[in-house]
mmCIF file of the N, C-alpha and C atoms, coordinates in Angstrom:
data_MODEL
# 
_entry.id   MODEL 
# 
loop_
_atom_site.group_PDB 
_atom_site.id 
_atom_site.type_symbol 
_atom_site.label_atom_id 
_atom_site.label_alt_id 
_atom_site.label_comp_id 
_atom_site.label_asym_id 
_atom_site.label_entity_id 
_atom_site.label_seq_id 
_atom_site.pdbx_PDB_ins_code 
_atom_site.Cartn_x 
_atom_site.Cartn_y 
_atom_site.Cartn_z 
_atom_site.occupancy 
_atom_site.B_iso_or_equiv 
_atom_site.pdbx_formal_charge 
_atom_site.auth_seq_id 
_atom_site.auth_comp_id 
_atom_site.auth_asym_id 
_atom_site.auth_atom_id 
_atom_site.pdbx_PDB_model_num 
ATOM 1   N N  . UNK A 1 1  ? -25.642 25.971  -36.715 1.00 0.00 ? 1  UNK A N  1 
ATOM 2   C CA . UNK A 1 1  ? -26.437 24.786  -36.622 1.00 0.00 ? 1  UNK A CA 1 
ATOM 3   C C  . UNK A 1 1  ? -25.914 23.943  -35.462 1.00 0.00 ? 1  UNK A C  1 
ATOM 4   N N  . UNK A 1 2  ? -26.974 23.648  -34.878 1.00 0.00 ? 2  UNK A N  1 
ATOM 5   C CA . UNK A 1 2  ? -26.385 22.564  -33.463 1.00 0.00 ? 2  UNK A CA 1 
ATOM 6   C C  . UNK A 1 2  ? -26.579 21.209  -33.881 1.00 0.00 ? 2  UNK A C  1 
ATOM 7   N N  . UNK A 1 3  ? -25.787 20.118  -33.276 1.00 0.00 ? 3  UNK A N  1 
ATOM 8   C CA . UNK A 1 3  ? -26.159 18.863  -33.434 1.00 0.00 ? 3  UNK A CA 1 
ATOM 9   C C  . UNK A 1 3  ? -26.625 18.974  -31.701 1.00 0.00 ? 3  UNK A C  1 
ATOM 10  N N  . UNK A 1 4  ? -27.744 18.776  -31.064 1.00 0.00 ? 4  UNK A N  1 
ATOM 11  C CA . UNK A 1 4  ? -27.729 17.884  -29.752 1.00 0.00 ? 4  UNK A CA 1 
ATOM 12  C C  . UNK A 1 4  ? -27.509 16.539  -29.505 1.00 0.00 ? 4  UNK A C  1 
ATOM 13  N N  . UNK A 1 5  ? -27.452 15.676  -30.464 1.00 0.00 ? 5  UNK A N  1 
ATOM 14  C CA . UNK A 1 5  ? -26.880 14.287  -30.142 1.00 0.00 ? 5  UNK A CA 1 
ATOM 15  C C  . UNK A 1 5  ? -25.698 13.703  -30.316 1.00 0.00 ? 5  UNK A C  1 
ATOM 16  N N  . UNK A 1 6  ? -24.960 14.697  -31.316 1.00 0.00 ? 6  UNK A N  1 
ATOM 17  C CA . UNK A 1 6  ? -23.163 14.567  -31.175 1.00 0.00 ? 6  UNK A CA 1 
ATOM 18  C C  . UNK A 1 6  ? -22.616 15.340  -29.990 1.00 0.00 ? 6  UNK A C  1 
ATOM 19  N N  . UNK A 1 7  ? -23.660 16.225  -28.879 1.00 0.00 ? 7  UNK A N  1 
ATOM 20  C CA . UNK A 1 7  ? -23.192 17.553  -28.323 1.00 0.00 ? 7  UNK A CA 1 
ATOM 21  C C  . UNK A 1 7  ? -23.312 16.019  -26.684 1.00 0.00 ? 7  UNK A C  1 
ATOM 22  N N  . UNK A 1 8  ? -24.442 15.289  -26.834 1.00 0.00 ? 8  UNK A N  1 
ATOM 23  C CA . UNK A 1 8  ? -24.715 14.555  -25.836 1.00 0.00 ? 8  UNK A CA 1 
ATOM 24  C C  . UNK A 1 8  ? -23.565 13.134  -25.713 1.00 0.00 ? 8  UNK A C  1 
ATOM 25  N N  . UNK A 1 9  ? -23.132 12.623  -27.235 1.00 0.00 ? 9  UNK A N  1 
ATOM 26  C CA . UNK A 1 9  ? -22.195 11.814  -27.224 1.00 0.00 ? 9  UNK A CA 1 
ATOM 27  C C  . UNK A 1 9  ? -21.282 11.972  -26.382 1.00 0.00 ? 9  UNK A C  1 
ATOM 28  N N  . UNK A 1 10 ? -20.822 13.524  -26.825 1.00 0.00 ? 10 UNK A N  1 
ATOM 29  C CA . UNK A 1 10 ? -19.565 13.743  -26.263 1.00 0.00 ? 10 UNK A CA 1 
ATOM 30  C C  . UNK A 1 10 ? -20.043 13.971  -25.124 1.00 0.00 ? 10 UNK A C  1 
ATOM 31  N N  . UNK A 1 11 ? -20.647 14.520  -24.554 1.00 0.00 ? 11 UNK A N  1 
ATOM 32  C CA . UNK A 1 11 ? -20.856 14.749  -22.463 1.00 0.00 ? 11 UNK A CA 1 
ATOM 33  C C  . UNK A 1 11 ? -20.947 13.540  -22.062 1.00 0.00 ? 11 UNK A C  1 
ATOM 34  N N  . UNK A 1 12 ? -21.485 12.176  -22.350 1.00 0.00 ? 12 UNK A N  1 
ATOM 35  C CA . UNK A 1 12 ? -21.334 11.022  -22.657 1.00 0.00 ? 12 UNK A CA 1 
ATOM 36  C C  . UNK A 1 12 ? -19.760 10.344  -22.217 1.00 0.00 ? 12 UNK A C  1 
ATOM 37  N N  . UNK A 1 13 ? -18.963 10.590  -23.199 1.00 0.00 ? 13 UNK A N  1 
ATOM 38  C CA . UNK A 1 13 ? -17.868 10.419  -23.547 1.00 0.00 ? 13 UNK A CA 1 
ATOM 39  C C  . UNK A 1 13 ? -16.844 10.994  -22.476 1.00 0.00 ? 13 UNK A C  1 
ATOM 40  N N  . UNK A 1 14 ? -17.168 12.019  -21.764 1.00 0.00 ? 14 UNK A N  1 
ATOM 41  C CA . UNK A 1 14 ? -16.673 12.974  -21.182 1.00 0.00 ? 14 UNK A CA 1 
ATOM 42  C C  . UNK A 1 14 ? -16.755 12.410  -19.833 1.00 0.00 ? 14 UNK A C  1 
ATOM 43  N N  . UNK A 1 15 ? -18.019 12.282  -19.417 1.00 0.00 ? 15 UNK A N  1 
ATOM 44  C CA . UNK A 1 15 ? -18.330 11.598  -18.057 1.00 0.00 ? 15 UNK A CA 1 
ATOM 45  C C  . UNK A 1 15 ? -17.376 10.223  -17.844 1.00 0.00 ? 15 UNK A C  1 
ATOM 46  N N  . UNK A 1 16 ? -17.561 9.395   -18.839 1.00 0.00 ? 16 UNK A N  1 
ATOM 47  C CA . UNK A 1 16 ? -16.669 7.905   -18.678 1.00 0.00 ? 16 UNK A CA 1 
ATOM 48  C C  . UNK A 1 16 ? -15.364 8.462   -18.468 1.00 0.00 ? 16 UNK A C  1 
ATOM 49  N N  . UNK A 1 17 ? -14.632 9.126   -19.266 1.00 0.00 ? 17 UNK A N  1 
ATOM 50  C CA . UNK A 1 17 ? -13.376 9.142   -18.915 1.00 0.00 ? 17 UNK A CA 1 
ATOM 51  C C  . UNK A 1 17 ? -13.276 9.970   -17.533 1.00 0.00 ? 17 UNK A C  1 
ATOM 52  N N  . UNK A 1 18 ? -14.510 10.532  -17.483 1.00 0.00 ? 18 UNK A N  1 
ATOM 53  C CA . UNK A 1 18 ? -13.617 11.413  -15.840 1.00 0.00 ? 18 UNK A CA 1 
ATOM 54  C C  . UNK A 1 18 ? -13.890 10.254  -14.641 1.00 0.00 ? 18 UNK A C  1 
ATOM 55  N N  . UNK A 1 19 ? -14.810 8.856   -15.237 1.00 0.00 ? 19 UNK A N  1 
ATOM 56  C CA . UNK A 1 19 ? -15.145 8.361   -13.418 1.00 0.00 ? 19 UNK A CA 1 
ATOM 57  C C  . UNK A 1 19 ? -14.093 7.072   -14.205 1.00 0.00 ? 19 UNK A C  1 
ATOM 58  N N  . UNK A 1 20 ? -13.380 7.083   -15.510 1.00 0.00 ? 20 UNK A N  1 
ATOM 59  C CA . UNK A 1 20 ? -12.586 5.916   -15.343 1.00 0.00 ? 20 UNK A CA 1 
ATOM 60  C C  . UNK A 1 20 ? -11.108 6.544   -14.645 1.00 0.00 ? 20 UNK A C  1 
ATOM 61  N N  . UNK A 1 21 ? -11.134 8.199   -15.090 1.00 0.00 ? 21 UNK A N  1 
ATOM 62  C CA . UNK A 1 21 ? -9.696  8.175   -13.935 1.00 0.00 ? 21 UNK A CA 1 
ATOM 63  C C  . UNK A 1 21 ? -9.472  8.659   -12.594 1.00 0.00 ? 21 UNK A C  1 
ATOM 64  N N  . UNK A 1 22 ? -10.904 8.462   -12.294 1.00 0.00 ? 22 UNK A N  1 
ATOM 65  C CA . UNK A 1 22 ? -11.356 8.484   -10.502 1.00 0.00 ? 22 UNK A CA 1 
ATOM 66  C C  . UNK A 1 22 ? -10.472 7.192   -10.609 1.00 0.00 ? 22 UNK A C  1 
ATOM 67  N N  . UNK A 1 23 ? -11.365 6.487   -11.090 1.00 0.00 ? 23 UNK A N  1 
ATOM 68  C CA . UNK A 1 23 ? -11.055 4.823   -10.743 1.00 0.00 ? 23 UNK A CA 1 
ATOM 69  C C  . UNK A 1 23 ? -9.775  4.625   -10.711 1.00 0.00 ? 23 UNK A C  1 
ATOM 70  N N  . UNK A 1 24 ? -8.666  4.726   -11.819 1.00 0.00 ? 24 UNK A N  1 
ATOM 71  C CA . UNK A 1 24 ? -7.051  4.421   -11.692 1.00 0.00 ? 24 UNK A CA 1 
ATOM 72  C C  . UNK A 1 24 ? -6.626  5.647   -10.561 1.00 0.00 ? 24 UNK A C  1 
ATOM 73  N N  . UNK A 1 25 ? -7.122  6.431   -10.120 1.00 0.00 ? 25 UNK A N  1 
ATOM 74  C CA . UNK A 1 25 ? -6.395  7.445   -9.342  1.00 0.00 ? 25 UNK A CA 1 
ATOM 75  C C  . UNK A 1 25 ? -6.691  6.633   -7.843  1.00 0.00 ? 25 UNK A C  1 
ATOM 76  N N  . UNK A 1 26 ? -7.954  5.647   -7.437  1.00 0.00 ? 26 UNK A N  1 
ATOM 77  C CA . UNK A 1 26 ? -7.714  5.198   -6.513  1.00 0.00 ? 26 UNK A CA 1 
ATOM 78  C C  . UNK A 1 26 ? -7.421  3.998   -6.374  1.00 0.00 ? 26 UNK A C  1 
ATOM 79  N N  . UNK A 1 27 ? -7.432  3.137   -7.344  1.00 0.00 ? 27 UNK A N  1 
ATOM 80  C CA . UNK A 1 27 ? -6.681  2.165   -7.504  1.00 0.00 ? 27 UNK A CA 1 
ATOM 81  C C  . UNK A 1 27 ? -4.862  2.360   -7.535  1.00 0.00 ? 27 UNK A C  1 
ATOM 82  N N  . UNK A 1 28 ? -4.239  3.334   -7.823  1.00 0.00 ? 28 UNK A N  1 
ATOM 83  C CA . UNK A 1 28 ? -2.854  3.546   -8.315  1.00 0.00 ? 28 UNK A CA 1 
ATOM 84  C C  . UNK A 1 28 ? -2.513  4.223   -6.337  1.00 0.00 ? 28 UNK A C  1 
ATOM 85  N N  . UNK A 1 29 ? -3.409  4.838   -5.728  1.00 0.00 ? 29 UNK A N  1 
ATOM 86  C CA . UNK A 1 29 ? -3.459  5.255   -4.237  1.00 0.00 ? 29 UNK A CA 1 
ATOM 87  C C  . UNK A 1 29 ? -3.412  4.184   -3.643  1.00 0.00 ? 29 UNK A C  1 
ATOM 88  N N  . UNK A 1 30 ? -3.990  3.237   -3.704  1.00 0.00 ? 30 UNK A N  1 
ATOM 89  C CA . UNK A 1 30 ? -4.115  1.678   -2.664  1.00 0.00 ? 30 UNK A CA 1 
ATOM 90  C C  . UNK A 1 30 ? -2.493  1.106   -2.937  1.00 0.00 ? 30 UNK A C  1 
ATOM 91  N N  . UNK A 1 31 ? -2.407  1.108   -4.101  1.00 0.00 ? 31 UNK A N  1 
ATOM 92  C CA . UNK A 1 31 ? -1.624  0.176   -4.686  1.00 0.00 ? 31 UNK A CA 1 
ATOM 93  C C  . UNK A 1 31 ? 0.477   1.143   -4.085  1.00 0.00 ? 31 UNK A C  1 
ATOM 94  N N  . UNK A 1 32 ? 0.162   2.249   -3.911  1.00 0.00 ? 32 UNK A N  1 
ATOM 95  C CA . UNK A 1 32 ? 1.270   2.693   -2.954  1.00 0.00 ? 32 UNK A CA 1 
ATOM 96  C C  . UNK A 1 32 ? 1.139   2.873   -1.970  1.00 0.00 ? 32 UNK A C  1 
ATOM 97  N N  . UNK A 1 33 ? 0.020   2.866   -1.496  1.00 0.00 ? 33 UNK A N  1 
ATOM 98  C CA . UNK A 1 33 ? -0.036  2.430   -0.137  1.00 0.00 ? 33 UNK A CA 1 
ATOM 99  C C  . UNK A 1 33 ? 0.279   1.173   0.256   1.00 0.00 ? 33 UNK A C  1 
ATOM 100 N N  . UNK A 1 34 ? -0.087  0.277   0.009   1.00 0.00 ? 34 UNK A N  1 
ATOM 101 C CA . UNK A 1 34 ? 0.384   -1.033  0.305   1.00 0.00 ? 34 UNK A CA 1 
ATOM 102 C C  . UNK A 1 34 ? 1.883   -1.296  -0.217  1.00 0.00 ? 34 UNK A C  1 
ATOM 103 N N  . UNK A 1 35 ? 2.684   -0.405  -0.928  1.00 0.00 ? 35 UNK A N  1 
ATOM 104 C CA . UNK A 1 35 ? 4.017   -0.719  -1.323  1.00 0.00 ? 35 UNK A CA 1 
ATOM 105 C C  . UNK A 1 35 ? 4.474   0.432   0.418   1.00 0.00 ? 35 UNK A C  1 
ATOM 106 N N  . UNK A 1 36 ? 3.883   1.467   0.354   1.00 0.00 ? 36 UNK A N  1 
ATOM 107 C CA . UNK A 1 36 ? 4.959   1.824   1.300   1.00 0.00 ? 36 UNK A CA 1 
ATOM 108 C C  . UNK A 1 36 ? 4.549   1.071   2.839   1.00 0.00 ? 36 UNK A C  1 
ATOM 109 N N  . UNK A 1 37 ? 3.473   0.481   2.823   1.00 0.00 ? 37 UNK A N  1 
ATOM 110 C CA . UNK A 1 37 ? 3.585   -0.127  4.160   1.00 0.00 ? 37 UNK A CA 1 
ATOM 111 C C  . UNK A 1 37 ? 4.258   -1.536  4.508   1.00 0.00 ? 37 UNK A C  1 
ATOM 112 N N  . UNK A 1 38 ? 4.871   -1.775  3.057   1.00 0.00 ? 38 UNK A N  1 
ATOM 113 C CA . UNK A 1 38 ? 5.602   -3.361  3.396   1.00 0.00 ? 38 UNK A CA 1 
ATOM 114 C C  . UNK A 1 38 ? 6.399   -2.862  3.068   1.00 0.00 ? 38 UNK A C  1 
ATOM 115 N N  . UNK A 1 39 ? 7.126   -1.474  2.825   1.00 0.00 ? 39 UNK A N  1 
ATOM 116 C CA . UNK A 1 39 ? 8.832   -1.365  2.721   1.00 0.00 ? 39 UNK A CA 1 
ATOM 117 C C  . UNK A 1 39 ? 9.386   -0.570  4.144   1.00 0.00 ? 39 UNK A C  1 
ATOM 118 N N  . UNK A 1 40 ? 8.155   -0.645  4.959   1.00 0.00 ? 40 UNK A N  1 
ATOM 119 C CA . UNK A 1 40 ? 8.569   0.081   6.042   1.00 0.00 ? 40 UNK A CA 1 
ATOM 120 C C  . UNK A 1 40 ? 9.056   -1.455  7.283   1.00 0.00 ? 40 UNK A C  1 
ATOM 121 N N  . UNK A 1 41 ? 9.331   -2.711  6.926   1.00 0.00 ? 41 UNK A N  1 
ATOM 122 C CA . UNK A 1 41 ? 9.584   -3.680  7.391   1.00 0.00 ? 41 UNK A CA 1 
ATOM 123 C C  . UNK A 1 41 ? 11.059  -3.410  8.261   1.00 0.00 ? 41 UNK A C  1 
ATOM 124 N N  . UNK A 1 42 ? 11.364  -3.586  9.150   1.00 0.00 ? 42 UNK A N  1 
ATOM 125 C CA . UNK A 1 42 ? 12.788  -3.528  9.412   1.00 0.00 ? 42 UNK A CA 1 
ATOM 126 C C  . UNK A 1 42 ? 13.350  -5.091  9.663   1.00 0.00 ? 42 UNK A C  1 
ATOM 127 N N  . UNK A 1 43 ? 12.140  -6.011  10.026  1.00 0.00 ? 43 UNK A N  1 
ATOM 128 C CA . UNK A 1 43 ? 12.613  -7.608  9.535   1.00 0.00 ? 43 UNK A CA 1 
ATOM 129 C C  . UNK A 1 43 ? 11.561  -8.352  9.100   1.00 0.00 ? 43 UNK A C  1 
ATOM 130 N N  . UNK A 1 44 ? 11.944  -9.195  8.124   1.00 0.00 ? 44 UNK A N  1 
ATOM 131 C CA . UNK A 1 44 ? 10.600  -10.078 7.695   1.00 0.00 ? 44 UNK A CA 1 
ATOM 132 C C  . UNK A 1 44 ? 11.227  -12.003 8.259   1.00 0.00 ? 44 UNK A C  1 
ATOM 133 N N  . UNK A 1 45 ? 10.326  -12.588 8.669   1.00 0.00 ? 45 UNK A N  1 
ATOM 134 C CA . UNK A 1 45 ? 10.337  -13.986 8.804   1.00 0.00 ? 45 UNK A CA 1 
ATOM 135 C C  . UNK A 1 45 ? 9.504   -14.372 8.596   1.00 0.00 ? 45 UNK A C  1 
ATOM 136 N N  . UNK A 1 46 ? 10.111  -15.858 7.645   1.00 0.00 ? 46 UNK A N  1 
ATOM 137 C CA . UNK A 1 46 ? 8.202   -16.442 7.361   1.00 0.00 ? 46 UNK A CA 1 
ATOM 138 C C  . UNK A 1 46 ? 7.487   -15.627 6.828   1.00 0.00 ? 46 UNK A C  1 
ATOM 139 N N  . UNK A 1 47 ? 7.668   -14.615 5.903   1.00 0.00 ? 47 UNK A N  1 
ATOM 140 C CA . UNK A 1 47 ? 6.417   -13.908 5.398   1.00 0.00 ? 47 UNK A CA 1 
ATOM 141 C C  . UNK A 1 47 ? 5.831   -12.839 6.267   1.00 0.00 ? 47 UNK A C  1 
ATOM 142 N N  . UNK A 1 48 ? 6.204   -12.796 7.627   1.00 0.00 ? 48 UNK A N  1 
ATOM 143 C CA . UNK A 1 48 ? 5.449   -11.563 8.450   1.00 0.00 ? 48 UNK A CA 1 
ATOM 144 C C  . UNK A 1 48 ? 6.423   -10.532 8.968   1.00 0.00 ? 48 UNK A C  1 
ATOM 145 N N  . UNK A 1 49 ? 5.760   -9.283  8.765   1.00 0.00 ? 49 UNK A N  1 
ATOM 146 C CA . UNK A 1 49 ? 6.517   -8.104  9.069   1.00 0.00 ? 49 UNK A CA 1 
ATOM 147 C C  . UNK A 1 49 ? 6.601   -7.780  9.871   1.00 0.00 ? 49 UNK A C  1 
ATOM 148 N N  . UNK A 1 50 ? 7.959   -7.495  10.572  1.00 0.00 ? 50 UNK A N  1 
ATOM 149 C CA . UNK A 1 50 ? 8.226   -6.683  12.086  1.00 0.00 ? 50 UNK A CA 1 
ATOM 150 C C  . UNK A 1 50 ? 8.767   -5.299  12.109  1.00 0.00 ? 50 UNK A C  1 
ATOM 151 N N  . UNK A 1 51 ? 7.799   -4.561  12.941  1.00 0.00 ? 51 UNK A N  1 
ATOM 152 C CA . UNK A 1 51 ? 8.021   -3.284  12.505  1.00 0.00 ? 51 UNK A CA 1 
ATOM 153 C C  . UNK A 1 51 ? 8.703   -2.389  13.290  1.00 0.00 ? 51 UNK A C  1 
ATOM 154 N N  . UNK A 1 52 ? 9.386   -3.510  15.095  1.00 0.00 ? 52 UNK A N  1 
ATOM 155 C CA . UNK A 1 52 ? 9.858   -2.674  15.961  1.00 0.00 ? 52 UNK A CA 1 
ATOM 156 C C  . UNK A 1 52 ? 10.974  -3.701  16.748  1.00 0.00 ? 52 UNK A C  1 
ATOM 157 N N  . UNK A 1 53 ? 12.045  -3.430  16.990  1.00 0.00 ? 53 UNK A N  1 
ATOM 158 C CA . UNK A 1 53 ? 13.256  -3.853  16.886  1.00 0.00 ? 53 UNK A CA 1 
ATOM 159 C C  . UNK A 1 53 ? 13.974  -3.411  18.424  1.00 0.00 ? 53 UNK A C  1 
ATOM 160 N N  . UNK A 1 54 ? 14.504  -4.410  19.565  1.00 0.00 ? 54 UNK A N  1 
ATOM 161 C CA . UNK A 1 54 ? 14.708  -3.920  20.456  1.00 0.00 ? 54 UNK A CA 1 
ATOM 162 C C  . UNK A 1 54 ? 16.026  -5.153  21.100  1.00 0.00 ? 54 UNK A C  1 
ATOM 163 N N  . UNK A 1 55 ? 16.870  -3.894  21.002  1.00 0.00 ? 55 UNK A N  1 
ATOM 164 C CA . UNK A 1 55 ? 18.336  -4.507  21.633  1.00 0.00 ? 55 UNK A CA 1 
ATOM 165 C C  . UNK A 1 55 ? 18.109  -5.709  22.619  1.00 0.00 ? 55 UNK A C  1 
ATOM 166 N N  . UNK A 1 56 ? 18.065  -7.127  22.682  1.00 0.00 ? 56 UNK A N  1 
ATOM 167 C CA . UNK A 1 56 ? 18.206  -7.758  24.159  1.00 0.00 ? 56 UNK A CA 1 
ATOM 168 C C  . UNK A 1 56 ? 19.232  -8.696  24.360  1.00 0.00 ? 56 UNK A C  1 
ATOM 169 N N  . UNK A 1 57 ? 20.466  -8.325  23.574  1.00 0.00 ? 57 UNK A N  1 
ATOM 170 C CA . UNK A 1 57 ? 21.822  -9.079  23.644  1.00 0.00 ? 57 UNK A CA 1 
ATOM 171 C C  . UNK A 1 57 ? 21.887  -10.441 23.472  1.00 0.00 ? 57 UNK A C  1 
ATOM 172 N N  . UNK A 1 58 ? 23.291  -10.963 23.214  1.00 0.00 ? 58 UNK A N  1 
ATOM 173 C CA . UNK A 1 58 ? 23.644  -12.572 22.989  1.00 0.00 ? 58 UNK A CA 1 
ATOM 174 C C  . UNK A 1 58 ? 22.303  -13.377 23.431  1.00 0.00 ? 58 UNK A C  1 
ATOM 175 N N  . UNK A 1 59 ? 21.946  -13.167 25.491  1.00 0.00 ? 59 UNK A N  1 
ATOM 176 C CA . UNK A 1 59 ? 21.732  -13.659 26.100  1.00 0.00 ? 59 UNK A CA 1 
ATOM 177 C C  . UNK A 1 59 ? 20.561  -13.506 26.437  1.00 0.00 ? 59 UNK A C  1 
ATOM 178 N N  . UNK A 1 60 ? 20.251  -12.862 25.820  1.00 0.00 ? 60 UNK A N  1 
ATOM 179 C CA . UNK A 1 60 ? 18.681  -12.037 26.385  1.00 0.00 ? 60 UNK A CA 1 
ATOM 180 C C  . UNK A 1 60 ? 17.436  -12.540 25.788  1.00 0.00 ? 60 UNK A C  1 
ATOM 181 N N  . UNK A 1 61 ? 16.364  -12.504 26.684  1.00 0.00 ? 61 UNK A N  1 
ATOM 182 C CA . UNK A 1 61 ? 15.104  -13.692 26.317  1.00 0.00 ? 61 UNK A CA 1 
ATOM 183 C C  . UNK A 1 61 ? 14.166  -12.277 25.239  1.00 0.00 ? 61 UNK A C  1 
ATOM 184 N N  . UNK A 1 62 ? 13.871  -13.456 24.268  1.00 0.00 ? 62 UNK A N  1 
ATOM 185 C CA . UNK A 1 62 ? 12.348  -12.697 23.541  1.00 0.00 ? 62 UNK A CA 1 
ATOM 186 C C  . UNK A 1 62 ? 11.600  -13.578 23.805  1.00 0.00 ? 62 UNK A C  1 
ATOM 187 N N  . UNK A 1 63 ? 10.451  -12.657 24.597  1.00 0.00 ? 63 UNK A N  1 
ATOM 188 C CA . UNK A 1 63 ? 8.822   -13.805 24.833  1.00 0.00 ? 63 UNK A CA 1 
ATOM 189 C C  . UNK A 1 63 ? 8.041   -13.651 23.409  1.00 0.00 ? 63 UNK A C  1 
ATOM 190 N N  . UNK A 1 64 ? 8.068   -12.944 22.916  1.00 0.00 ? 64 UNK A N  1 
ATOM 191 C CA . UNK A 1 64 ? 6.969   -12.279 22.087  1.00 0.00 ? 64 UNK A CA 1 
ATOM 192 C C  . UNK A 1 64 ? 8.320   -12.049 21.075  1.00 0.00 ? 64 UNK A C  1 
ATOM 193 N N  . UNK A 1 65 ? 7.536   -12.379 19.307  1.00 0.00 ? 65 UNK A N  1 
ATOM 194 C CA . UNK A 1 65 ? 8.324   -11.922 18.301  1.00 0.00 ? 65 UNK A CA 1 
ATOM 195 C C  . UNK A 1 65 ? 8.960   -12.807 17.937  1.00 0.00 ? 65 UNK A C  1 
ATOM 196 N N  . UNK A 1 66 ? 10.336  -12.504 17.243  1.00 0.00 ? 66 UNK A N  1 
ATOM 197 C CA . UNK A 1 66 ? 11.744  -13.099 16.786  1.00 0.00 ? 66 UNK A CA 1 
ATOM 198 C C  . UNK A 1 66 ? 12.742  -12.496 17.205  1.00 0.00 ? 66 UNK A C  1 
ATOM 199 N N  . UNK A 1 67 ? 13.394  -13.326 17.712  1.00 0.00 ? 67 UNK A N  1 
ATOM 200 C CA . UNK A 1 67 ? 14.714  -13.081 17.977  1.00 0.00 ? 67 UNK A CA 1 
ATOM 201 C C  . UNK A 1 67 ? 16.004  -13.322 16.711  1.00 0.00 ? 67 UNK A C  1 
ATOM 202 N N  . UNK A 1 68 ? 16.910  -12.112 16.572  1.00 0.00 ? 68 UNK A N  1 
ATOM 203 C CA . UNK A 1 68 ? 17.989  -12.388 15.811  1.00 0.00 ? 68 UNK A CA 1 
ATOM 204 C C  . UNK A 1 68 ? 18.664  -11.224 15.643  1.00 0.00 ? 68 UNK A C  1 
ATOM 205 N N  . UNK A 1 69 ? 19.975  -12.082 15.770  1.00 0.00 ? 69 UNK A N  1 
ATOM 206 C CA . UNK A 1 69 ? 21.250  -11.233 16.199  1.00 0.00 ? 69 UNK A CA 1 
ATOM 207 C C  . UNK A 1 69 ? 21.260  -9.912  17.051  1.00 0.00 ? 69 UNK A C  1 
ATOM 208 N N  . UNK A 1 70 ? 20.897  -10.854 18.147  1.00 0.00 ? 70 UNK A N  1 
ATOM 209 C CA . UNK A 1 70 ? 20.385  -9.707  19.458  1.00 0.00 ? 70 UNK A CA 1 
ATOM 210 C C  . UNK A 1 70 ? 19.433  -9.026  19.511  1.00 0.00 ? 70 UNK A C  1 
ATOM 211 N N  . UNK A 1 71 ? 18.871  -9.205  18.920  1.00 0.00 ? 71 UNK A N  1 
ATOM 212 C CA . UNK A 1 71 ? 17.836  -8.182  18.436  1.00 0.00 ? 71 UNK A CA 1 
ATOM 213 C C  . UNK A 1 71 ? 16.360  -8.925  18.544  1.00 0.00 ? 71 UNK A C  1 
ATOM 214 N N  . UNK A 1 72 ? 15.524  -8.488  19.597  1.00 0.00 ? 72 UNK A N  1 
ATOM 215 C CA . UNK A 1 72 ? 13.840  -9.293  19.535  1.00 0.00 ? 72 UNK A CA 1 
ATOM 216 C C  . UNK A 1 72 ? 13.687  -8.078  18.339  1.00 0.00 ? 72 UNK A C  1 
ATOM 217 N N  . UNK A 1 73 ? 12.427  -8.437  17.444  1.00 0.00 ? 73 UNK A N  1 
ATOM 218 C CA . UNK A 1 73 ? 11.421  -8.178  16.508  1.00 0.00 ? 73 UNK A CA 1 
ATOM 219 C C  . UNK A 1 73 ? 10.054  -8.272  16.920  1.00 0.00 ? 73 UNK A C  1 
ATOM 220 N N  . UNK A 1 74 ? 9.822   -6.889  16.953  1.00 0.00 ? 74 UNK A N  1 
ATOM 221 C CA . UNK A 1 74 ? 7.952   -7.425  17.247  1.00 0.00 ? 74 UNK A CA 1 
ATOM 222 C C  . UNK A 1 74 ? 6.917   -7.214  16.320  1.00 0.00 ? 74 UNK A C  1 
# 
């Protein structure tokens, strides 16, 4: 004996859970993405990330960036 409307519940049932763990699979993807692109910081000031770091001594001018401990940040 078939039921078709307990057979449809469940395909029903079946469908939601497969597009709710689309959904956390790309939500949980964004969400390390954005962790590994702010741990790839090598200096933060003020809240903004610098991602490239270049020797210009005691004395040496940064036009562009932050400067600290010899070091411009761009």
């Amino acid at each position: 004996m078939s039921d078709p409307a307990g057979a449809r519940r469940l395909g029903n049932a079946s469908i939601g859970v497969s597009v709710a763990g689309i959904v956390i699979s790309v939500i949980i993807v964004i969400i390390l993405a954005a962790l590994l692109a702010t741990s790839s910081c090598l200096y933060s000031y003020n809240g903004i990330c610098y991602h490239h770091g270049e020797y210009v001594g005691t004395y040496g001018s940064c036009y562009s960036g932050v400067k600290s401990g010899g070091y411009c940040y761009y």
